[in-house]
Residue frames as qw, qx, qy, qz and C-alpha x, y, z in Angstrom:
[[0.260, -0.448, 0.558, -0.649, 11.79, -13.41, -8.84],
 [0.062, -0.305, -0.940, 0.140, 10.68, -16.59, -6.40],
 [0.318, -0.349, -0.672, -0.570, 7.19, -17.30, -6.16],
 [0.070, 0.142, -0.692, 0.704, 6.03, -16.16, -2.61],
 [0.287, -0.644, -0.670, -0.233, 2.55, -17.02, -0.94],
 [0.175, 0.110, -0.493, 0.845, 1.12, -14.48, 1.09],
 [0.291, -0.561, -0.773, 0.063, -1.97, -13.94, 3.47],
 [0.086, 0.188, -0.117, 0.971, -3.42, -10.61, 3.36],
 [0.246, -0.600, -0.755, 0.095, -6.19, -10.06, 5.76],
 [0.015, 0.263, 0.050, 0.963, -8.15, -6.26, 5.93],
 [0.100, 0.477, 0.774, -0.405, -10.80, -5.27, 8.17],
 [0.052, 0.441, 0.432, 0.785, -13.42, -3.03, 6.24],
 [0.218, -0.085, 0.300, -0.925, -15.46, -0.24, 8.06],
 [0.233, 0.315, 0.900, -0.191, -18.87, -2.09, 9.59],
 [0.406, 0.597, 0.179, -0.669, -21.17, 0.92, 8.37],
 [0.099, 0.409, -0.519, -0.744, -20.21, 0.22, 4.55],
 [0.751, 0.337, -0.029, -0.567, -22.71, -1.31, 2.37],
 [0.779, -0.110, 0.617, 0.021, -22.85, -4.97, 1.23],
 [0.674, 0.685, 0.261, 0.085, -22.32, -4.08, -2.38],
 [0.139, 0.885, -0.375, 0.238, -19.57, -1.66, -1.89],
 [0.552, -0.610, 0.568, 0.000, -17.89, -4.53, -0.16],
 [0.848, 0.359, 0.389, 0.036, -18.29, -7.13, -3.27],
 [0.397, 0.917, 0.031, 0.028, -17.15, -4.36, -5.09],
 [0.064, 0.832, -0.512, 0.201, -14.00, -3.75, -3.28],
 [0.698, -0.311, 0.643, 0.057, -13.21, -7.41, -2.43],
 [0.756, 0.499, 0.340, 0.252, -13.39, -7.81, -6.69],
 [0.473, 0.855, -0.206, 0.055, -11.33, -5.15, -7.18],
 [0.434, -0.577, 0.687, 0.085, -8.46, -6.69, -4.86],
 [0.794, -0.031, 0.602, 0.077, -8.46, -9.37, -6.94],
 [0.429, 0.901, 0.060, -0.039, -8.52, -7.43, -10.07],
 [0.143, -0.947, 0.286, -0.038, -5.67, -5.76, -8.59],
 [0.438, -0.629, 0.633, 0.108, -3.58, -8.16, -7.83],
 [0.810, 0.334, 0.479, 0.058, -4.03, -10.04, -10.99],
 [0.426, 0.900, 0.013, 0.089, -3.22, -7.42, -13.02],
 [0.138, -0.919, 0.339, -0.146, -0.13, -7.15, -11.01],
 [0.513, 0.279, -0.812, 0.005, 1.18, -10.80, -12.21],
 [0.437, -0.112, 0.600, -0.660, -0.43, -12.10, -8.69],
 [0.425, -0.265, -0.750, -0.433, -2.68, -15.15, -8.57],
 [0.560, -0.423, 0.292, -0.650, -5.35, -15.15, -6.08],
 [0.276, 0.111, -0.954, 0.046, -5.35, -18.98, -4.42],
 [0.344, -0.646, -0.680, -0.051, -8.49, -18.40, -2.39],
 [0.105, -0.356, 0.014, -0.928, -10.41, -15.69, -0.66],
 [0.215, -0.511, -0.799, 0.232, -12.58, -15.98, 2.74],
 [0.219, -0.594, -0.199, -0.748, -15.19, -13.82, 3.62],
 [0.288, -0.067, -0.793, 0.533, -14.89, -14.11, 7.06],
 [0.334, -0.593, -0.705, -0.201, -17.72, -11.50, 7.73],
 [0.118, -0.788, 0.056, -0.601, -18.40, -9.52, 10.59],
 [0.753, -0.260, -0.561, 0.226, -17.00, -9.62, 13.74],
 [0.383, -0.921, 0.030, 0.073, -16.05, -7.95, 17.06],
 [0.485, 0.702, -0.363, 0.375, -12.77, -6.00, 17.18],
 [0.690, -0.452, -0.523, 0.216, -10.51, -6.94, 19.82],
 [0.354, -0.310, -0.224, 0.854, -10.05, -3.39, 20.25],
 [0.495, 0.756, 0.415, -0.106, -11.90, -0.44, 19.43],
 [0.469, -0.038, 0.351, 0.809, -10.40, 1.37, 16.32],
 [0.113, -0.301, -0.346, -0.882, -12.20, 4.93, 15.25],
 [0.390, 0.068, 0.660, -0.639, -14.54, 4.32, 18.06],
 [0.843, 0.117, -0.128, -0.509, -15.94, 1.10, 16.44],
 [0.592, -0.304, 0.570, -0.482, -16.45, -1.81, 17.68],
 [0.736, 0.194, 0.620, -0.190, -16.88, -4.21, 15.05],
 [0.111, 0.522, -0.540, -0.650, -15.42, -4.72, 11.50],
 [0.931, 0.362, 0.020, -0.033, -15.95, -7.09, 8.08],
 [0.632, -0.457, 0.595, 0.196, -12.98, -9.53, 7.72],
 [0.842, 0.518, 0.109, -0.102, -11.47, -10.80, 4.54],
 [0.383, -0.574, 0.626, 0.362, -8.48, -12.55, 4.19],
 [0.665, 0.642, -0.339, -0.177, -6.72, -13.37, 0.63],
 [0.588, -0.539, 0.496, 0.343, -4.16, -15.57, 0.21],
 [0.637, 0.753, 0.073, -0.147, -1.98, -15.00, -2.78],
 [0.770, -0.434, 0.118, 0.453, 0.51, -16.21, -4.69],
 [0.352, 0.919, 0.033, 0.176, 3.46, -13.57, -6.50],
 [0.652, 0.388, -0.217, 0.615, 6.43, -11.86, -6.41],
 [0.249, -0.558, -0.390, 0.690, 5.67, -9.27, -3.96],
 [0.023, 0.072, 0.321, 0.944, 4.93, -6.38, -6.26],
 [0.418, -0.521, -0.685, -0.291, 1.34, -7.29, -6.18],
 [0.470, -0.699, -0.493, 0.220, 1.35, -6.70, -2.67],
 [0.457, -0.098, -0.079, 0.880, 3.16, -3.28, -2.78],
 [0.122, -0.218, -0.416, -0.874, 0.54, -2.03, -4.88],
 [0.414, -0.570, -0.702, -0.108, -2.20, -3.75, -2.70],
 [0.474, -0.484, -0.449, 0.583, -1.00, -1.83, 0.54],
 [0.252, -0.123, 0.080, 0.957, -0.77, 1.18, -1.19],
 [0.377, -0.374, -0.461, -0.711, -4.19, 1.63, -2.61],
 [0.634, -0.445, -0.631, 0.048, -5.11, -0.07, 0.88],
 [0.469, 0.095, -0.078, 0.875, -3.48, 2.88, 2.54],
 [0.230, 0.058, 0.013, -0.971, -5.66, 5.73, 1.14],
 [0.398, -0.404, -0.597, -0.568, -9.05, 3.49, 1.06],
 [0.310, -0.336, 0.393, -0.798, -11.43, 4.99, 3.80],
 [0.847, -0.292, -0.093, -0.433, -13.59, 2.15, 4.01],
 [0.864, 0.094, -0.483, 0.108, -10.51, -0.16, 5.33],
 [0.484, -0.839, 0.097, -0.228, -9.94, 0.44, 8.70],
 [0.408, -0.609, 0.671, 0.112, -6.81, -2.14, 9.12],
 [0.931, 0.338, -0.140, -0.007, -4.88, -4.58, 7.00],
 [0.641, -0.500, 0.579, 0.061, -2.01, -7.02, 7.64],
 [0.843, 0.428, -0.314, -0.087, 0.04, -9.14, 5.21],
 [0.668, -0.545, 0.497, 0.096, 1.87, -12.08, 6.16],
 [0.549, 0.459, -0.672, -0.187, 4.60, -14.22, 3.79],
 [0.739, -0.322, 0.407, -0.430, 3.79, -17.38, 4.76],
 [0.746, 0.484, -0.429, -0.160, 5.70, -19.67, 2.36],
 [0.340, 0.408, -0.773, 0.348, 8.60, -20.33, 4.55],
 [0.478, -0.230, 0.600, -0.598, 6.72, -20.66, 7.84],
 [0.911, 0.246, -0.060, -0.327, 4.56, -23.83, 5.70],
 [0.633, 0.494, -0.595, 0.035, 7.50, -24.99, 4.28],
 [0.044, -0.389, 0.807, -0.442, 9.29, -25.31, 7.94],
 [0.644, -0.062, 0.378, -0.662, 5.64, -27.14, 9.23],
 [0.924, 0.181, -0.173, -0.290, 5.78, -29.65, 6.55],
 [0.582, 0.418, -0.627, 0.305, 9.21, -30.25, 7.34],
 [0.303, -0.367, 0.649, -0.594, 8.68, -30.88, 11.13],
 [0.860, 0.091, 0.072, -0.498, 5.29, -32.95, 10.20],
 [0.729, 0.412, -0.532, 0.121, 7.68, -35.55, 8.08],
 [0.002, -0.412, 0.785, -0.463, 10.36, -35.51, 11.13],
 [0.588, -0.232, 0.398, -0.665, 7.39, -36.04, 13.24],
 [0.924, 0.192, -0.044, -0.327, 5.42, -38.76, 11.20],
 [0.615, 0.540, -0.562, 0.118, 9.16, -40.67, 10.78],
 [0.015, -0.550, 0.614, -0.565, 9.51, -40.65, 14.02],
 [0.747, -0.030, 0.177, -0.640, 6.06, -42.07, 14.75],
 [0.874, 0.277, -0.373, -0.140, 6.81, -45.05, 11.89],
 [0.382, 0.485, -0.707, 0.345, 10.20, -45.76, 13.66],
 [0.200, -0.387, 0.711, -0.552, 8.55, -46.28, 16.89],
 [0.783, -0.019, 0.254, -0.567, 5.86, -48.18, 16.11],
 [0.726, 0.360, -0.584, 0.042, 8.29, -50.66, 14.16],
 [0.192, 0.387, -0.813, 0.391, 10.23, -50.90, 17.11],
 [0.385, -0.148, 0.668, -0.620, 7.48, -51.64, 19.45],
 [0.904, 0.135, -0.035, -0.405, 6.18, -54.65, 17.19],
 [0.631, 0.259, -0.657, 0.322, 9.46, -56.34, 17.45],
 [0.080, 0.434, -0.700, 0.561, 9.35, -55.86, 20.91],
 [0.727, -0.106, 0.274, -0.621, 5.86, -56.83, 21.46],
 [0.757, 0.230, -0.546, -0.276, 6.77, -60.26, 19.67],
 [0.758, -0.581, 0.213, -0.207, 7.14, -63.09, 21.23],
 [0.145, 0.667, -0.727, -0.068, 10.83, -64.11, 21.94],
 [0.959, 0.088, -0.270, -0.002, 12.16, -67.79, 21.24],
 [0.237, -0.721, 0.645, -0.095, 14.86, -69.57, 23.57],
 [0.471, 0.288, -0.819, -0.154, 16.79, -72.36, 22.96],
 [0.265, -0.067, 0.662, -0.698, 15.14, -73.08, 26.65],
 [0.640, 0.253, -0.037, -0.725, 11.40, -73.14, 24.62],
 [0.638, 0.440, -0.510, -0.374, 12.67, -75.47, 22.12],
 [0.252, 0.302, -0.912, 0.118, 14.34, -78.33, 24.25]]
Protein backbone atom coordinates (compact mmCIF):
# COMPACT_ATOMS: atom_id res chain seq x y z
CA UNK A 1 0.00 0.00 0.00
CA UNK A 2 1.10 3.97 -0.54
CA UNK A 3 2.83 5.54 2.15
CA UNK A 4 0.34 8.05 3.80
CA UNK A 5 1.28 10.84 6.46
CA UNK A 6 -1.13 11.46 8.99
CA UNK A 7 -1.72 13.92 12.00
CA UNK A 8 -3.34 12.44 14.91
CA UNK A 9 -4.07 14.82 17.64
CA UNK A 10 -5.98 13.45 21.22
CA UNK A 11 -6.98 15.43 24.06
CA UNK A 12 -6.26 13.44 27.40
CA UNK A 13 -8.46 13.94 30.59
CA UNK A 14 -6.78 17.12 32.69
CA UNK A 15 -7.16 15.18 36.14
CA UNK A 16 -4.72 12.28 34.87
CA UNK A 17 -1.33 12.11 36.25
CA UNK A 18 1.91 13.25 34.54
CA UNK A 19 3.32 9.77 34.44
CA UNK A 20 0.27 8.05 33.24
CA UNK A 21 0.48 10.49 30.41
CA UNK A 22 4.33 9.57 29.41
CA UNK A 23 3.11 6.31 29.73
CA UNK A 24 0.32 6.49 27.33
CA UNK A 25 1.97 8.94 24.87
CA UNK A 26 4.94 5.85 24.72
CA UNK A 27 2.61 3.42 24.22
CA UNK A 28 1.07 5.27 21.02
CA UNK A 29 4.18 5.10 19.66
CA UNK A 30 4.82 1.59 20.59
CA UNK A 31 1.63 1.02 18.96
CA UNK A 32 1.95 2.33 15.98
CA UNK A 33 5.36 1.00 15.37
CA UNK A 34 4.50 -2.26 15.91
CA UNK A 35 1.85 -1.71 13.40
CA UNK A 36 4.54 -1.04 10.43
CA UNK A 37 3.90 2.90 11.28
CA UNK A 38 6.80 5.30 11.75
CA UNK A 39 6.33 8.03 14.14
CA UNK A 40 7.91 11.43 12.29
CA UNK A 41 7.52 13.61 15.35
CA UNK A 42 5.38 14.05 18.40
CA UNK A 43 4.36 17.50 20.23
CA UNK A 44 3.39 17.77 23.58
CA UNK A 45 1.35 20.54 23.25
CA UNK A 46 0.30 20.46 27.02
CA UNK A 47 -2.54 21.83 28.65
CA UNK A 48 -4.97 23.96 27.46
CA UNK A 49 -8.53 25.40 27.53
CA UNK A 50 -11.24 23.49 25.64
CA UNK A 51 -13.13 25.44 23.26
CA UNK A 52 -15.98 23.71 24.62
CA UNK A 53 -16.74 21.98 27.66
CA UNK A 54 -16.66 18.11 27.17
CA UNK A 55 -17.70 15.84 30.46
CA UNK A 56 -18.08 19.06 32.26
CA UNK A 57 -14.34 19.94 31.86
CA UNK A 58 -12.92 22.65 30.90
CA UNK A 59 -9.50 22.02 30.04
CA UNK A 60 -7.55 19.08 28.43
CA UNK A 61 -3.62 17.83 27.65
CA UNK A 62 -2.94 18.02 23.86
CA UNK A 63 -0.71 15.78 21.85
CA UNK A 64 -0.51 15.61 18.37
CA UNK A 65 1.54 12.74 16.36
CA UNK A 66 2.27 12.87 13.04
CA UNK A 67 2.86 9.58 11.35
CA UNK A 68 3.86 8.03 8.54
CA UNK A 69 2.00 4.31 7.22
CA UNK A 70 -0.40 2.61 5.48
CA UNK A 71 -3.37 3.34 7.47
CA UNK A 72 -3.62 0.16 9.48
CA UNK A 73 -1.62 1.75 12.17
CA UNK A 74 -4.19 4.19 12.53
CA UNK A 75 -7.16 1.72 12.62
CA UNK A 76 -5.67 0.13 15.47
CA UNK A 77 -4.75 3.57 17.07
CA UNK A 78 -8.53 4.74 17.04
CA UNK A 79 -9.60 1.67 18.28
CA UNK A 80 -7.66 1.28 21.44
CA UNK A 81 -8.29 5.22 21.49
CA UNK A 82 -11.97 4.45 21.56
CA UNK A 83 -12.17 2.42 24.83
CA UNK A 84 -9.24 4.55 26.68
CA UNK A 85 -11.00 6.57 29.55
CA UNK A 86 -8.34 8.90 30.04
CA UNK A 87 -8.81 10.32 26.26
CA UNK A 88 -11.52 12.49 26.13
CA UNK A 89 -11.28 13.33 22.15
CA UNK A 90 -9.08 12.43 19.22
CA UNK A 91 -8.97 13.45 15.53
CA UNK A 92 -6.85 12.10 12.65
CA UNK A 93 -6.17 13.94 9.64
CA UNK A 94 -4.35 12.45 6.16
CA UNK A 95 -2.48 15.17 5.33
CA UNK A 96 -0.21 13.98 2.49
CA UNK A 97 -2.27 15.24 -0.31
CA UNK A 98 -3.31 18.54 1.24
CA UNK A 99 1.01 19.21 1.51
CA UNK A 100 1.50 17.88 -1.65
CA UNK A 101 -1.25 20.42 -3.28
CA UNK A 102 0.66 23.49 -0.97
CA UNK A 103 3.95 22.70 -2.39
CA UNK A 104 2.50 22.67 -5.65
CA UNK A 105 0.82 26.15 -5.41
CA UNK A 106 4.15 27.52 -3.50
CA UNK A 107 6.26 26.58 -6.90
CA UNK A 108 3.28 28.19 -9.14
CA UNK A 109 3.53 31.00 -6.77
CA UNK A 110 7.42 31.43 -6.44
CA UNK A 111 7.49 31.08 -10.64
CA UNK A 112 5.34 33.52 -10.86
CA UNK A 113 7.24 35.85 -8.54
CA UNK A 114 10.71 35.01 -10.72
CA UNK A 115 8.76 35.82 -13.98
CA UNK A 116 7.78 39.12 -12.72
CA UNK A 117 10.62 40.32 -11.33
CA UNK A 118 12.54 39.43 -14.71
CA UNK A 119 10.12 41.33 -16.45
CA UNK A 120 10.27 44.37 -14.36
CA UNK A 121 14.23 44.60 -14.77
CA UNK A 122 13.91 44.79 -18.44
CA UNK A 123 11.50 47.28 -18.03
CA UNK A 124 13.21 49.25 -15.46
CA UNK A 125 16.28 49.45 -17.97
CA UNK A 126 17.09 52.11 -19.64
CA UNK A 127 15.87 52.18 -23.34
CA UNK A 128 18.27 53.24 -26.32
CA UNK A 129 16.96 55.28 -29.49
CA UNK A 130 18.46 55.77 -32.56
CA UNK A 131 17.34 59.54 -31.39
CA UNK A 132 20.13 59.05 -28.21
CA UNK A 133 22.74 57.98 -30.52
CA UNK A 134 22.71 60.74 -33.33
Amino acid sequence: MANRTYEVMYIIDPETSADKITKLNEAVGKLIEKEGGTVVRMDDVGRRNLAYPINKKTEGYYVLFEINGSGQEILELERRMRVNDMIIRYMTVRVDEDRKKADKMRAKREKRAERRSTFRKTEDAPVETAEAEA
